[in-house]
N, CA, C and O atoms as CSV, one atom per row, in Angstrom:
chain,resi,resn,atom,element,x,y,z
A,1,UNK,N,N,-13.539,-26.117,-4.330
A,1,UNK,CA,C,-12.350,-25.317,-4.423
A,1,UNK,C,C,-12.757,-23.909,-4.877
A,1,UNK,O,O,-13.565,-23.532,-5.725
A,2,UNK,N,N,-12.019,-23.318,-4.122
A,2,UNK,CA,C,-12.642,-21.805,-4.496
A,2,UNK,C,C,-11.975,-21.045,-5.533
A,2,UNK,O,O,-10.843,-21.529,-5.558
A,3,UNK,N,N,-12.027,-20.289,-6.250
A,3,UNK,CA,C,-11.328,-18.720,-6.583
A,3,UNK,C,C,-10.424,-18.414,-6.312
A,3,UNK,O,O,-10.831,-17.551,-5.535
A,4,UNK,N,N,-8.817,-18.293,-6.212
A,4,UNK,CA,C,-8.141,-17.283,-5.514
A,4,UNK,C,C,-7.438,-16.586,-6.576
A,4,UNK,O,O,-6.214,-16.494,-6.490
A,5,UNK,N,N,-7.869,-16.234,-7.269
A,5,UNK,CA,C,-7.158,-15.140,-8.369
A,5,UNK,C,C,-6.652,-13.962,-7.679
A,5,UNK,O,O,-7.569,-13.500,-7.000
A,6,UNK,N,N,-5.420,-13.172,-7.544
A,6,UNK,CA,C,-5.835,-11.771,-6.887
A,6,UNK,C,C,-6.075,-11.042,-8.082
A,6,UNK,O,O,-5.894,-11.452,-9.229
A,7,UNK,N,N,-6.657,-9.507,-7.594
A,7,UNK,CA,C,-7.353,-8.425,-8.664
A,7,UNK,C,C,-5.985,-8.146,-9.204
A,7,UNK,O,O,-6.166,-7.617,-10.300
A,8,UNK,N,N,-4.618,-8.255,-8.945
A,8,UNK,CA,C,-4.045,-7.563,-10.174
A,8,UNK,C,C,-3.442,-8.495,-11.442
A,8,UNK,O,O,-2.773,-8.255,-12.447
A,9,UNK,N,N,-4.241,-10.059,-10.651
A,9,UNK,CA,C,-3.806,-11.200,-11.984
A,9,UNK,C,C,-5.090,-10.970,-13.208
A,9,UNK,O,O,-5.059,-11.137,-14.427
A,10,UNK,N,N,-5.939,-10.622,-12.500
A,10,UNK,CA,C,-7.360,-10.806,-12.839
A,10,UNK,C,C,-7.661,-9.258,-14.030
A,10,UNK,O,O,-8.396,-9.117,-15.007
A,11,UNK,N,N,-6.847,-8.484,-13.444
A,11,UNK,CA,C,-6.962,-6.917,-14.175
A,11,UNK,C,C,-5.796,-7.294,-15.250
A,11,UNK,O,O,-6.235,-7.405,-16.395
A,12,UNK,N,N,-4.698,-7.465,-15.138
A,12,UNK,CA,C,-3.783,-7.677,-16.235
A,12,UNK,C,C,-4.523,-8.680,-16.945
A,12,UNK,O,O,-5.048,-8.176,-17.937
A,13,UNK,N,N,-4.839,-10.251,-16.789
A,13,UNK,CA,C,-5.632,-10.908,-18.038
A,13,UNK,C,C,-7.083,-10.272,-18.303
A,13,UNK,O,O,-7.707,-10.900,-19.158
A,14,UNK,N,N,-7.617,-9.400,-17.877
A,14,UNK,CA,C,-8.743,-8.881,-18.985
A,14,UNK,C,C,-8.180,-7.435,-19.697
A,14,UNK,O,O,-8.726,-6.787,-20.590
A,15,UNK,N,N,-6.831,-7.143,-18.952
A,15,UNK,CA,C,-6.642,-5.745,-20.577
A,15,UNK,C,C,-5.753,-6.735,-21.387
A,15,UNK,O,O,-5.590,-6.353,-22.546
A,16,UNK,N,N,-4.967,-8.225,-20.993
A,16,UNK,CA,C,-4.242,-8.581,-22.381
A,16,UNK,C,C,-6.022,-9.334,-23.287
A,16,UNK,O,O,-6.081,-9.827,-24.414
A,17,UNK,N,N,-6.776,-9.218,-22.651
A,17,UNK,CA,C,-7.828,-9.733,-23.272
A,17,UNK,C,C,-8.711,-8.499,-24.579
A,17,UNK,O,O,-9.187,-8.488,-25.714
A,18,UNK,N,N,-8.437,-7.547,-23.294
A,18,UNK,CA,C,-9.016,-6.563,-24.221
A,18,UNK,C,C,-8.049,-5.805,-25.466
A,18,UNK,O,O,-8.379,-5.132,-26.442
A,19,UNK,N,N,-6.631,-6.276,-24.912
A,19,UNK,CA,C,-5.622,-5.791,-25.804
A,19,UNK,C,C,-6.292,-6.435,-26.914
A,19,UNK,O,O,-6.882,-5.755,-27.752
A,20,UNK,N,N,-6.236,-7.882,-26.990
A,20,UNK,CA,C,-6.161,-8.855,-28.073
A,20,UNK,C,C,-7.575,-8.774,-28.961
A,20,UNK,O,O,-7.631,-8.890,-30.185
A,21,UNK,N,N,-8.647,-8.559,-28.108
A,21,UNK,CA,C,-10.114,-7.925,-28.689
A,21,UNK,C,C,-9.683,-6.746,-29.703
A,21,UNK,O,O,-10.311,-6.759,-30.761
A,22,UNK,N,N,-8.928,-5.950,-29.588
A,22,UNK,CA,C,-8.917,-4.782,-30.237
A,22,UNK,C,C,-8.287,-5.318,-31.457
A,22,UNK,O,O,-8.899,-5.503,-32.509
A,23,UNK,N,N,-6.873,-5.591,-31.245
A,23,UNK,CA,C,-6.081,-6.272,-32.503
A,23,UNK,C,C,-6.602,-6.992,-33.482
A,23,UNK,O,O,-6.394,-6.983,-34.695
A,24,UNK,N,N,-7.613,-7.890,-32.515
A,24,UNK,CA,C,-8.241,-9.098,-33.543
A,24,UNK,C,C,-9.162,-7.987,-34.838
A,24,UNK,O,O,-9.190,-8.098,-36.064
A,25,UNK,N,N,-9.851,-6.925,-33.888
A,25,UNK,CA,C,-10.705,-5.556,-34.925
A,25,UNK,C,C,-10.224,-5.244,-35.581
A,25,UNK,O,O,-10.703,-5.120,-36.708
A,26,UNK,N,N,-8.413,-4.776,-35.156
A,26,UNK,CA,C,-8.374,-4.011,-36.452
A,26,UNK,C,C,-7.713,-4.463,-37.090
A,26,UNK,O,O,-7.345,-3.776,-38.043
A,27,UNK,N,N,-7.132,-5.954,-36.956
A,27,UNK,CA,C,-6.738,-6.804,-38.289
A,27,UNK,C,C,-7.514,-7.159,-39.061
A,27,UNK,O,O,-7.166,-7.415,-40.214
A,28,UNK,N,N,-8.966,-7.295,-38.588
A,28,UNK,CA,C,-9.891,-7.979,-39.283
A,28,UNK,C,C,-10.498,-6.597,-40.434
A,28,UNK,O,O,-10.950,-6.907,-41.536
A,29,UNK,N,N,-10.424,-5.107,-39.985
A,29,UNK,CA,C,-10.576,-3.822,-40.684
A,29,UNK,C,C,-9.191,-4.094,-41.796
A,29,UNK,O,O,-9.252,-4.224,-43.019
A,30,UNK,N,N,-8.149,-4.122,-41.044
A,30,UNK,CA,C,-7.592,-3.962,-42.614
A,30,UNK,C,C,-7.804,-4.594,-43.553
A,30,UNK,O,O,-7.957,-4.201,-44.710
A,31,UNK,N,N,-7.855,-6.472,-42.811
A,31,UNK,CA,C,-8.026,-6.811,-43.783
A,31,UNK,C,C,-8.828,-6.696,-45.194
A,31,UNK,O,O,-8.490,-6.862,-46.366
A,32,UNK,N,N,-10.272,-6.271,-44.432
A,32,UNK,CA,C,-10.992,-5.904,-45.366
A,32,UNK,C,C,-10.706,-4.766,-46.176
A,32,UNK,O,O,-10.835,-4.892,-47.394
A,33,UNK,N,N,-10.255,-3.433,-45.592
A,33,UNK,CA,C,-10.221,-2.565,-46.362
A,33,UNK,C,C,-9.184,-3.317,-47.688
A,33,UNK,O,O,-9.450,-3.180,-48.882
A,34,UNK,N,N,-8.101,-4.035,-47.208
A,34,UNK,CA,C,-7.056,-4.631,-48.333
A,34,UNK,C,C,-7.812,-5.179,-49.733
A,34,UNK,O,O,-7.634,-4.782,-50.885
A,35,UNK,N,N,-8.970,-6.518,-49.101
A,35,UNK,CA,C,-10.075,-7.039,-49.487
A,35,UNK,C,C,-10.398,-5.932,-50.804
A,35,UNK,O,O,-10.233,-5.954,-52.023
A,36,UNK,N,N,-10.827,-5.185,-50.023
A,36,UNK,CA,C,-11.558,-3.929,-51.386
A,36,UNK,C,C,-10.964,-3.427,-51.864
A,36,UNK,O,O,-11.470,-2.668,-52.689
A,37,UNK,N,N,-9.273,-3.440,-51.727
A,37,UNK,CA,C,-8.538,-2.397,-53.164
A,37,UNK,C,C,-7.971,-2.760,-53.397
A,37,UNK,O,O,-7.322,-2.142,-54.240
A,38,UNK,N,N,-7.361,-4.368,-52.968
A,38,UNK,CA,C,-6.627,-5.147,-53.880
A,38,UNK,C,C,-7.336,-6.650,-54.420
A,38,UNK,O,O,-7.497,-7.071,-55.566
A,39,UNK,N,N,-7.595,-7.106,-53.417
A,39,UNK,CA,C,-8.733,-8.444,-53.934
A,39,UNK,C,C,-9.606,-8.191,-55.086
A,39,UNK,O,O,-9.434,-8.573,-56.243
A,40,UNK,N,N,-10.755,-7.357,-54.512
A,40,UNK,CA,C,-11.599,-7.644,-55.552
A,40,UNK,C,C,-11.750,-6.935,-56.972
A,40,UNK,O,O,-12.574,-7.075,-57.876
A,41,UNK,N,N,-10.405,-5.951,-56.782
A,41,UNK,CA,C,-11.065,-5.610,-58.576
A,41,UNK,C,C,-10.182,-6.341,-59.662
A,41,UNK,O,O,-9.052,-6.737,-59.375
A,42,UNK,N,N,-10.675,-6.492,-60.793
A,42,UNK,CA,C,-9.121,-7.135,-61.483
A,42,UNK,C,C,-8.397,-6.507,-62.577
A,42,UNK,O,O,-8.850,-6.040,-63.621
A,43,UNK,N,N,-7.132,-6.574,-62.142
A,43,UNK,CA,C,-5.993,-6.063,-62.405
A,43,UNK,C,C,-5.507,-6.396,-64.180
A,43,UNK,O,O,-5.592,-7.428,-64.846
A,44,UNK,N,N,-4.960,-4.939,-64.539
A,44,UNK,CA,C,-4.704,-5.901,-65.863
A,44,UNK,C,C,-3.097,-5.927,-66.050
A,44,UNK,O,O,-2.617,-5.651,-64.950
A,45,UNK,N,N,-2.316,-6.095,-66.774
A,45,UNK,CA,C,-1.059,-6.530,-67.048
A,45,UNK,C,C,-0.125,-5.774,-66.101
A,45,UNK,O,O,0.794,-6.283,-65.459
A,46,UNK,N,N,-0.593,-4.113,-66.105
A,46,UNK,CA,C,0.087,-3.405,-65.676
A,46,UNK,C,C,0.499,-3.210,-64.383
A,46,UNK,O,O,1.515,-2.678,-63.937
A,47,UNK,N,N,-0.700,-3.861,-63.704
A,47,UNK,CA,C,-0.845,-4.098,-62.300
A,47,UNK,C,C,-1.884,-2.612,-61.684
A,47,UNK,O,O,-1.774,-1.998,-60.622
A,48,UNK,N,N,-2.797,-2.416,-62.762
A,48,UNK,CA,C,-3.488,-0.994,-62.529
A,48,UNK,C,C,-5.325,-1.483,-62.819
A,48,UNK,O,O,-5.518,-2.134,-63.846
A,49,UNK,N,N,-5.812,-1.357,-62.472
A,49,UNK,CA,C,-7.703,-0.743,-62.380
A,49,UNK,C,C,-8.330,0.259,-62.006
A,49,UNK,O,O,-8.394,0.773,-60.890
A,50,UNK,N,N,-9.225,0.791,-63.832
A,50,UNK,CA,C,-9.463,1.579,-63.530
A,50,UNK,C,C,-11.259,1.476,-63.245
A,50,UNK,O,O,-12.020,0.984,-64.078
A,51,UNK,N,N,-11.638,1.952,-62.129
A,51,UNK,CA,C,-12.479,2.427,-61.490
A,51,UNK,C,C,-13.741,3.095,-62.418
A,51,UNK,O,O,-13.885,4.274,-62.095
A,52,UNK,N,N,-14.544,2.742,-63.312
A,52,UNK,CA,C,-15.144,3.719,-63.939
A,52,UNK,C,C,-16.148,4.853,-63.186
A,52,UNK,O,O,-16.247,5.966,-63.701
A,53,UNK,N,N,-16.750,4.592,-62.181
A,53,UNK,CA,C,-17.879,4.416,-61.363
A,53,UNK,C,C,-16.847,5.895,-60.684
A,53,UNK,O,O,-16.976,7.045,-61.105
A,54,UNK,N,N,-15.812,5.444,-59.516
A,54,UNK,CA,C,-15.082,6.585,-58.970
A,54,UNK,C,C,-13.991,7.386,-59.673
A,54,UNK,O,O,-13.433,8.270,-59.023
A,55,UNK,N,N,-13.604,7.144,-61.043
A,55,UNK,CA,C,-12.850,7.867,-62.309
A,55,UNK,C,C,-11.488,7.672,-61.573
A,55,UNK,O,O,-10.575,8.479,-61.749
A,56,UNK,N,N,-11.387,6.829,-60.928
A,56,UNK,CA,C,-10.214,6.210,-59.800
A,56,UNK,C,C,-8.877,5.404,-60.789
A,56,UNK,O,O,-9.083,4.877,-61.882
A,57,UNK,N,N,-7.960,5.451,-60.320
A,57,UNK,CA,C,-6.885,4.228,-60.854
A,57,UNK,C,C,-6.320,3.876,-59.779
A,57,UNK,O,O,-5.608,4.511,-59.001
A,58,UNK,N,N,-6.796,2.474,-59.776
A,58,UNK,CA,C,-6.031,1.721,-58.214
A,58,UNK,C,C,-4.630,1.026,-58.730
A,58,UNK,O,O,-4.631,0.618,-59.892
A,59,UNK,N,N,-3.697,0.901,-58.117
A,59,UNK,CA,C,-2.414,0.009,-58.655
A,59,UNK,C,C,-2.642,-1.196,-57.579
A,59,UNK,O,O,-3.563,-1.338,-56.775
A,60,UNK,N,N,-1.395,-2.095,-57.848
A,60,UNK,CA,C,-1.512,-3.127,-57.199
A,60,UNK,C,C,-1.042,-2.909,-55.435
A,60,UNK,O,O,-1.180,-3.635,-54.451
A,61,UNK,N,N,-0.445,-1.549,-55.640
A,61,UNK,CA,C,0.287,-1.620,-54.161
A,61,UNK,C,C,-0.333,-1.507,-53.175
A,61,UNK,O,O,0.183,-1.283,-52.080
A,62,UNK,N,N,-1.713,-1.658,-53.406
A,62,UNK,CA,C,-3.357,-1.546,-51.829
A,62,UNK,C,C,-2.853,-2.842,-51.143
A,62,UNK,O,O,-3.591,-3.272,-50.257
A,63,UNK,N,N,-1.452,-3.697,-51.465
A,63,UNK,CA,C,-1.680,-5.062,-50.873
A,63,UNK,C,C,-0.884,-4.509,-49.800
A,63,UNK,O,O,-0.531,-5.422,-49.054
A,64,UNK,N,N,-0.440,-3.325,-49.403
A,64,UNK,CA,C,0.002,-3.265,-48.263
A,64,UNK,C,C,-0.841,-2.811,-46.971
A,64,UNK,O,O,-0.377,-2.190,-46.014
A,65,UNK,N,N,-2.229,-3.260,-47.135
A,65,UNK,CA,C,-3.340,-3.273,-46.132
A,65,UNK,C,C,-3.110,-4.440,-45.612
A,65,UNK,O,O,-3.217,-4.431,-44.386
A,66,UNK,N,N,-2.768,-5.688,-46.184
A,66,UNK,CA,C,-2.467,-6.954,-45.481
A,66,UNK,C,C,-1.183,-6.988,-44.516
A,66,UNK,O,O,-0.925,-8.027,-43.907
A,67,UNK,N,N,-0.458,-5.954,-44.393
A,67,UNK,CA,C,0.706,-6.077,-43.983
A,67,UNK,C,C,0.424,-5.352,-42.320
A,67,UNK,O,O,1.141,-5.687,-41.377
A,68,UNK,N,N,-0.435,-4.585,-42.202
A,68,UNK,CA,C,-0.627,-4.387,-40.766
A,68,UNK,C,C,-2.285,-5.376,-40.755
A,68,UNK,O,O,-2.881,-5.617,-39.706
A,69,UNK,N,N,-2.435,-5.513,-41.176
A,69,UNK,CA,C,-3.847,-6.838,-41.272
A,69,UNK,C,C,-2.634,-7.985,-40.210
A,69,UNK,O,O,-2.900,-8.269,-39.043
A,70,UNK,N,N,-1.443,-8.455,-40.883
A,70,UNK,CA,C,-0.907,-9.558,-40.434
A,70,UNK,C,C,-0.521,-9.432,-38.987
A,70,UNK,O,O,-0.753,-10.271,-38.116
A,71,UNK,N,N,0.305,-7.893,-38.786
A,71,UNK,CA,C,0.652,-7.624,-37.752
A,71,UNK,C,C,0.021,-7.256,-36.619
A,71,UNK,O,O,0.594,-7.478,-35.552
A,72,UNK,N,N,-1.230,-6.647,-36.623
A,72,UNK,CA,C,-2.649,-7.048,-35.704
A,72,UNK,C,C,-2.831,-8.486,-35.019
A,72,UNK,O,O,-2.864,-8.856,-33.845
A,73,UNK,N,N,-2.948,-9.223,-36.420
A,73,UNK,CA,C,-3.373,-10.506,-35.977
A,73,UNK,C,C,-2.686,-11.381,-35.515
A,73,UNK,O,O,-3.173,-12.447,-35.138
A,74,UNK,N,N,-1.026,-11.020,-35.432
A,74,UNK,CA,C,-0.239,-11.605,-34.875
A,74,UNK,C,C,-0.171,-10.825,-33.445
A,74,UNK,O,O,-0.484,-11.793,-32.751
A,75,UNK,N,N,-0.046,-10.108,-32.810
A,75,UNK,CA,C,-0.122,-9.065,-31.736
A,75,UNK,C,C,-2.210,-9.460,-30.865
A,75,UNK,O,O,-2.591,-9.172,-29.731
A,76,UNK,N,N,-2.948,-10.097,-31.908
A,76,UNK,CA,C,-3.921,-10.690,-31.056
A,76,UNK,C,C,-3.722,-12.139,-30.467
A,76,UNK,O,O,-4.200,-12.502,-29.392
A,77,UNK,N,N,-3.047,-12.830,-31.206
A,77,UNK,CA,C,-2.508,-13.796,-30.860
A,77,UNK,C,C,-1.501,-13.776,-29.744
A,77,UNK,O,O,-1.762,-14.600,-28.867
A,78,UNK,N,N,-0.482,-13.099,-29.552
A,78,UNK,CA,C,0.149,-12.782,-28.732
A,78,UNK,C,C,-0.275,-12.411,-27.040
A,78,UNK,O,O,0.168,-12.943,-26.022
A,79,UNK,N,N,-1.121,-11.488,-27.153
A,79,UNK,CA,C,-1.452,-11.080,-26.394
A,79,UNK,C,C,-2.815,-11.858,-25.811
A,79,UNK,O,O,-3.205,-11.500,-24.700
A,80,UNK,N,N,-3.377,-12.654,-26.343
A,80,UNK,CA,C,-4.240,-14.184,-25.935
A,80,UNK,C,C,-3.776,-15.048,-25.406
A,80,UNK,O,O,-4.279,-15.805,-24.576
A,81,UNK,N,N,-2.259,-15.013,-26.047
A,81,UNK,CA,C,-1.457,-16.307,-24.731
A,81,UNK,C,C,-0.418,-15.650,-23.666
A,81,UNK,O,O,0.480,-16.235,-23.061
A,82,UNK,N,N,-0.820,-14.127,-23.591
A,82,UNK,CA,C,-0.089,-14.044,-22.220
A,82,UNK,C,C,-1.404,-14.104,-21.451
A,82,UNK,O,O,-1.417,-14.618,-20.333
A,83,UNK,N,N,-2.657,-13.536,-22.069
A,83,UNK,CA,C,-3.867,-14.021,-20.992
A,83,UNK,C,C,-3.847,-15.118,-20.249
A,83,UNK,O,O,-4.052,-15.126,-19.035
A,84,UNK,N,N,-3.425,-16.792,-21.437
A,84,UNK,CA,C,-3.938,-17.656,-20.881
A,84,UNK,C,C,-2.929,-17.466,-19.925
A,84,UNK,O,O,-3.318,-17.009,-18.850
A,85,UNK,N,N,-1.537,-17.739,-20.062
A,85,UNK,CA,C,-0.466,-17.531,-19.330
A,85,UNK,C,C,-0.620,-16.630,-17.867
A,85,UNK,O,O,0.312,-16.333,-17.119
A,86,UNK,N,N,-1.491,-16.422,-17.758
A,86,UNK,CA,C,-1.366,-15.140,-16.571
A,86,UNK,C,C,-2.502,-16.079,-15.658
A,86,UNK,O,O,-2.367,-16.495,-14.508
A,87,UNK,N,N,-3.742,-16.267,-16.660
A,87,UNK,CA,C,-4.664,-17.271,-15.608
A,87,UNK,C,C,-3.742,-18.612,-15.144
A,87,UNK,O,O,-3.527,-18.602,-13.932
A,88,UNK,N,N,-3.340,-19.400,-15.634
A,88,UNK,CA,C,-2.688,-20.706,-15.480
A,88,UNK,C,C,-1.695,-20.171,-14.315
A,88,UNK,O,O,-1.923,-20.582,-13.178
A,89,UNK,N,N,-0.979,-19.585,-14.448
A,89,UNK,CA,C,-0.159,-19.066,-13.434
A,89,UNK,C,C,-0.103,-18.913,-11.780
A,89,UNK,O,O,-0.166,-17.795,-11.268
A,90,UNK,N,N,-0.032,-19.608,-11.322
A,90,UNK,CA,C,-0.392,-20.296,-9.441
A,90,UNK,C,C,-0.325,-18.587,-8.693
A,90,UNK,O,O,0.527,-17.727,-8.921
A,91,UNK,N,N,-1.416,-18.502,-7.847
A,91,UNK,CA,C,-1.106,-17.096,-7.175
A,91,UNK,C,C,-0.585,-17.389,-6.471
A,91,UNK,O,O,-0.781,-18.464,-5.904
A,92,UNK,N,N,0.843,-16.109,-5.999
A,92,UNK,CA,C,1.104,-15.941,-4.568
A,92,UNK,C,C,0.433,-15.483,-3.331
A,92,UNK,O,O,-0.330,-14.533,-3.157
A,93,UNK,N,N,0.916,-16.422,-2.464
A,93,UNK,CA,C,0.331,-16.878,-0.967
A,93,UNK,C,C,1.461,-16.902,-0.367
A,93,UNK,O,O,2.608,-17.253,-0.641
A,94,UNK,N,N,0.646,-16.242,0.933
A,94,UNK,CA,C,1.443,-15.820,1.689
A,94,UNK,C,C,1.700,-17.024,2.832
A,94,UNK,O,O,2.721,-17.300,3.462
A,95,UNK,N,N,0.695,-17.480,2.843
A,95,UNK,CA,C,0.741,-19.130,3.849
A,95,UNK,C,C,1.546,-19.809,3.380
A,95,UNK,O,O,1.949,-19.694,2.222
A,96,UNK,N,N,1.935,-20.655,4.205
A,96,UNK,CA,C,2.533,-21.785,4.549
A,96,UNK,C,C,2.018,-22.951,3.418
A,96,UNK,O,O,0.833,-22.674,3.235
A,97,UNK,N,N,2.273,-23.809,2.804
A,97,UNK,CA,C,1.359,-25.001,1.903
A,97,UNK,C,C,0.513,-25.964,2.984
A,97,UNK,O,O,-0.575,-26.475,2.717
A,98,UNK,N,N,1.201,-26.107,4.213
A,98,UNK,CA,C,0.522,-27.045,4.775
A,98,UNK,C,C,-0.521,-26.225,5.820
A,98,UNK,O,O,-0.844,-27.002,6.718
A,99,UNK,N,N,-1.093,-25.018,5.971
A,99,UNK,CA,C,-1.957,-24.723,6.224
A,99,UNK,C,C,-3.275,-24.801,6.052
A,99,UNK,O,O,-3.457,-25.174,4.893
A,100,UNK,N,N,-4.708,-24.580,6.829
A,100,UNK,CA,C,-5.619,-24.988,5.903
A,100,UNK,C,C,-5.981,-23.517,5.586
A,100,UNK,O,O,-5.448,-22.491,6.009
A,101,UNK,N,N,-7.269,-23.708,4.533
A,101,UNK,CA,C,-7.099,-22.470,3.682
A,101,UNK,C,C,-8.420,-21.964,4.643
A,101,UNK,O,O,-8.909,-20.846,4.481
């Protein structure tokens, strides 16, 4: 059985592919950047750290790096199952069914 994808099923599932490549990046960037200014330093009552090293005061509100972290990674997800969705998807033909191919 052969191939019959046409090129514009085949071009739409590799940019929702490449869409979803990108998203998956830069959810996985925020996350980290989030990682480093809210995860790992620790916080004291106030919800503040101070930084001795960069003379810095971080508050707790760096947790809104997770919030486009989530929305990336939901938008890679998304856009992975219109891929599969687009391959699975029967091409149109212009023949008859009972023709041979």
């Amino acid at each position: 059985m052969t191939d019959e994808r046409t090129p514009g099923r085949c071009a739409r599932s590799t940019l929702h592919a490449c869409i979803a490549a990108a998203a998956a990046v830069a959810s996985m960037v925020c996350a980290g950047l989030g990682w480093l200014h809210y995860a790992a330093p620790e916080f004291n009552e106030l919800g503040r750290h101070f930084d001795e090293q960069a003379q810095v005061v971080i508050t707790d509100s760096a947790f809104a790096w997770f919030v486009p972290a989530g929305v990336f990674a939901a938008l890679a997800l998304l856009f992975w199952r219109l891929r599969a969705q687009a391959l699975r998807r029967p091409a149109l033909s212009s023949r008859p069914p009972d023709e041979p191919r």
